[in-house]
C-alpha positions as CSV (number, residue, x, y, z in Angstrom):
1,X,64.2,88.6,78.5
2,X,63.0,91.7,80.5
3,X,59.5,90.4,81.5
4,X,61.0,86.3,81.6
5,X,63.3,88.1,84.9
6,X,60.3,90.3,86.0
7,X,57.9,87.3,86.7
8,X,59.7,85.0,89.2
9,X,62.1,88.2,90.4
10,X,64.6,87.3,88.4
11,X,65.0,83.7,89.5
12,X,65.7,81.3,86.2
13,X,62.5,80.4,84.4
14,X,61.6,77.8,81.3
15,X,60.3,79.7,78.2
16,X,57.1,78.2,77.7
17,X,56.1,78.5,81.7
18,X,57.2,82.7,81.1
19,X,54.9,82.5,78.3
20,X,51.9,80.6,79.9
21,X,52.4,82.9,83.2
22,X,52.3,86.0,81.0
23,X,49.2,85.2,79.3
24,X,47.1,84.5,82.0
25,X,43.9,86.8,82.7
26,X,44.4,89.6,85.1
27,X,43.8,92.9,87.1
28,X,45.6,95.9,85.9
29,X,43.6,97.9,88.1
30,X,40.6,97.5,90.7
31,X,39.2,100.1,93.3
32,X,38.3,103.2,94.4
33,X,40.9,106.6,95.3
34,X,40.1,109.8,95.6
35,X,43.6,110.4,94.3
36,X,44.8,108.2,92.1
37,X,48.8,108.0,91.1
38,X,49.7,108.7,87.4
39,X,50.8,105.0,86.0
40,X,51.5,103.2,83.4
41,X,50.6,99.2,84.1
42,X,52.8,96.7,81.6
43,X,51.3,93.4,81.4
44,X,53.9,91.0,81.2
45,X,54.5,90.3,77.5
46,X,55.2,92.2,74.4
47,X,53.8,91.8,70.5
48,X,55.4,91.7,67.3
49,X,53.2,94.3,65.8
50,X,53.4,92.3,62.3
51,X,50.4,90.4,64.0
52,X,48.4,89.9,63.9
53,X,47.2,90.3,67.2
54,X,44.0,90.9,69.2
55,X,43.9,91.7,72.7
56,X,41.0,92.0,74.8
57,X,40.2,94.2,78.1
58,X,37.0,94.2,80.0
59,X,37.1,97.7,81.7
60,X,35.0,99.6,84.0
61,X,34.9,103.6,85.1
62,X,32.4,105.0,87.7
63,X,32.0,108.2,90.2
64,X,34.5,109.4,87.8
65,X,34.6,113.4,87.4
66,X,37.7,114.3,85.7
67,X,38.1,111.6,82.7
68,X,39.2,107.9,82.8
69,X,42.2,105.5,82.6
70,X,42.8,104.2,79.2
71,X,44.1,101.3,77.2
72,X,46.9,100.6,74.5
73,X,50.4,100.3,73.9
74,X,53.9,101.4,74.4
75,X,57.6,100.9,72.2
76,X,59.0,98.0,74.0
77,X,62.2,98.6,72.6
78,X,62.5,101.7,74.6
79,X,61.6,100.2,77.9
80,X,64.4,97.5,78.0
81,X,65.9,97.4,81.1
82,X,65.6,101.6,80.9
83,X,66.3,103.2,84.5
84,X,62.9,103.9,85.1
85,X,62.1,100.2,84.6
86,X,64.8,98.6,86.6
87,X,63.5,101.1,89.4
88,X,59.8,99.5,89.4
89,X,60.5,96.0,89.0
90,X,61.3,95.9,92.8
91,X,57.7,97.0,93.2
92,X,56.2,94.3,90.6
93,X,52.8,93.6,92.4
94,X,50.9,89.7,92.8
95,X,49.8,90.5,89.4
96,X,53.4,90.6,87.3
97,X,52.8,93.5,85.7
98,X,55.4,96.3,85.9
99,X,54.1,99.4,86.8
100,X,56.1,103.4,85.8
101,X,55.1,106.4,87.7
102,X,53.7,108.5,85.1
103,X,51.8,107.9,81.8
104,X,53.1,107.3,79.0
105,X,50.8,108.6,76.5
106,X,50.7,112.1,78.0
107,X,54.5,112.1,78.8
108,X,56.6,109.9,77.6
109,X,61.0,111.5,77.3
110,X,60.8,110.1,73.7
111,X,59.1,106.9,73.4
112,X,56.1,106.0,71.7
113,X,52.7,105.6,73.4
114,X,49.3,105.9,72.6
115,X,46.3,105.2,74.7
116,X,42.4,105.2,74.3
117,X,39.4,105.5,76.5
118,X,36.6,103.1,74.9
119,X,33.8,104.9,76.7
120,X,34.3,107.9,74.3
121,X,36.6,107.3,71.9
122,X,39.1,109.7,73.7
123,X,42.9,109.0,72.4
124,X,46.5,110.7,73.8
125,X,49.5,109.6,72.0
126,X,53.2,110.8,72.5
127,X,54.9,110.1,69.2
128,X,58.6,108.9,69.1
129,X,61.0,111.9,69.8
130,X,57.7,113.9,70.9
131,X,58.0,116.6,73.4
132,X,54.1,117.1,73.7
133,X,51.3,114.8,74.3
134,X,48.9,114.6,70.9
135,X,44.9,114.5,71.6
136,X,42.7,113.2,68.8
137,X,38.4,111.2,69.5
138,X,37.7,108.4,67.2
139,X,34.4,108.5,65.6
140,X,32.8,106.9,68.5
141,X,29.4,107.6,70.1
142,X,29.6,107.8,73.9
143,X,28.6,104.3,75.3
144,X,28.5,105.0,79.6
145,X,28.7,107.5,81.7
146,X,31.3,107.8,83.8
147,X,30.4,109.9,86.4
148,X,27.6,107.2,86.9
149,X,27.8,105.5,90.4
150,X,28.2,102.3,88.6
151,X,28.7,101.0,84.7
152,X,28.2,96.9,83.2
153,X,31.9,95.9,82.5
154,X,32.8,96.8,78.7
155,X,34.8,94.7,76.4
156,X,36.6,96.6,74.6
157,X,40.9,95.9,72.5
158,X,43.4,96.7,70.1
159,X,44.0,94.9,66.6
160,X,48.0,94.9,65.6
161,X,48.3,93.8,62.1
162,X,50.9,94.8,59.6
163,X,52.5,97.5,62.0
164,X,49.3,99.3,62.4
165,X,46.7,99.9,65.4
166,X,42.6,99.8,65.5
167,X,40.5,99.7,68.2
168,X,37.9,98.2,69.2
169,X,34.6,98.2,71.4
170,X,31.8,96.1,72.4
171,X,28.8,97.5,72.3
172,X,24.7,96.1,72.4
173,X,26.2,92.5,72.2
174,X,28.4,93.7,69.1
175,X,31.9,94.3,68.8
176,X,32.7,97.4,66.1
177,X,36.0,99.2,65.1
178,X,37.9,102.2,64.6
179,X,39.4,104.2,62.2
180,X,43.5,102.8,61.9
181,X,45.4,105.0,64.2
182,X,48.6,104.3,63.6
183,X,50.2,102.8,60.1
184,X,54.0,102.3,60.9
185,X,54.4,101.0,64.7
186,X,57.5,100.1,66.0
187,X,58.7,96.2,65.5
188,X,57.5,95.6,69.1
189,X,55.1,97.0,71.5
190,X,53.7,96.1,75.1
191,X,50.0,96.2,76.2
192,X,49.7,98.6,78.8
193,X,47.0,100.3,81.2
194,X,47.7,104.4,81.7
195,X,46.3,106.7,83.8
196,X,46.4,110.2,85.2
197,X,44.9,112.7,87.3
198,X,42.2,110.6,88.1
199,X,39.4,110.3,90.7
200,X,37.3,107.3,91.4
201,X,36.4,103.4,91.1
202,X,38.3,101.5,88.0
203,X,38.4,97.6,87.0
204,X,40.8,97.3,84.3
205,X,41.3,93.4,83.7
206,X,43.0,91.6,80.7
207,X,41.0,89.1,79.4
208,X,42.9,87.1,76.6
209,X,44.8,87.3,73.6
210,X,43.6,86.2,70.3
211,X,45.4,85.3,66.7
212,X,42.3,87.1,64.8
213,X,40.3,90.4,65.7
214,X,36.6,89.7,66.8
215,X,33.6,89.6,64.1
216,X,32.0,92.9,63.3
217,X,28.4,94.0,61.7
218,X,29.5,94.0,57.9
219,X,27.0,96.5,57.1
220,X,27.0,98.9,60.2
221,X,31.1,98.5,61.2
222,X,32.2,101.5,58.6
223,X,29.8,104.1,60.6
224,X,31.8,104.2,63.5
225,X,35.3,105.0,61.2
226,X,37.1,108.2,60.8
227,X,37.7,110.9,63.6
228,X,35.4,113.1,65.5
229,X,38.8,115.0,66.2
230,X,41.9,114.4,64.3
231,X,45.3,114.3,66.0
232,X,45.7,117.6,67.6
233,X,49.1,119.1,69.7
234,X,48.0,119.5,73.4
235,X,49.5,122.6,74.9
């Protein structure tokens, strides 16, 4: 009901024009800042995390010295008509999405996050009731640079099936996974784009959602499981 009000500004709407609306391919994110605001960008829908469910981004980071913006998910339950909600709805840009000033996977008052950043593998998570943000790098070899002036889009997505969470990348033509990251989500999560602290040029866009995860190499996929880092407490 939430993101049915938040995509004609709270002006009736039939359920199955919300649902077309929401699923439509968007920007998250495009441009260049020397200072980027921390954010957390909703896309308009959320997921029963039963699945399953795959969602694709094609995502970009360039002339980026101090990391880059990541991908992922957030309790939906949690963000129901919260203050902090209500207060960014009046700012919902062209593109629907709802956008909180501050990330959610580094700081999130008690709800759950988690966020990844497909060049590296890099994941932040705040669990439920959480006080500190938790740092963990899938077994993932660097695919760009992004300090580089300019990187080829990558396709990269989650995989919610059975309550749980796996990445995924594209990468040479081939899409590959990640080790499961989380086992017992809550009932119902929203895709999300969150950044901080960053500097540079960004395309985040959503590209589709899909009923099944895309194919993988059955003989190489199991190489790029497990953690480089396991789930660590960030001071």
């Amino acid at each position: 009901a939430f993101f049915k009000r938040l995509l004609l500004g709270f002006r009736p709407m039939p359920d199955w024009m919300a649902t077309f609306a929401s699923l439509q391919p968007r920007r998250l994110v495009c441009g260049y800042c020397t200072k980027w605001r921390p954010q957390t960008c909703l896309l308009p829908f959320k997921l029963d995390t039963k699945g399953p469910w795959f969602v694709e981004f094609e995502y970009v980071s360039a002339k980026a010295p101090n990391g880059t913006p990541g991908i992922g998910v957030v309790d939906a339950a949690s963000l129901a008509m919260t203050a902090d909600c209500e207060d960014q709805v009046k700012r919902v840009s062209q593109d629907l999405c709802c956008r909180l000033d501050c990330d959610l996977s580094k700081q999130s008052n008690g709800r759950f996050a988690i966020s990844l950043s497909p060049y590296d593998g890099s994941l932040f998570a705040m669990w439920s009731q959480g006080e500190t943000c938790n740092c963990a790098r899938l077994n993932w070899e660097p695919v760009c640079n992004e300090q580089s002036r300019w990187n080829n889009p990558l396709h990269c997505g989650f995989l919610l099936k059975n309550q749980t969470l796996t990445f995924f990348r594209r990468s040479e033509g081939r899409w590959h996974s990640g080790e499961t990251v989380c086992k017992n989500l809550p009932a119902h999560v929203s895709p999300c784009m969150f950044m901080s602290s960053y500097v540079g040029y960004t395309l985040i866009r959503f590209v589709r959602l899909w009923n099944t995860p895309p194919e993988v190499c059955p003989g190489c996929d199991a190489a790029f499981h497990g953690f480089a880092s396991p789930f660590e407490s960030r001071p």
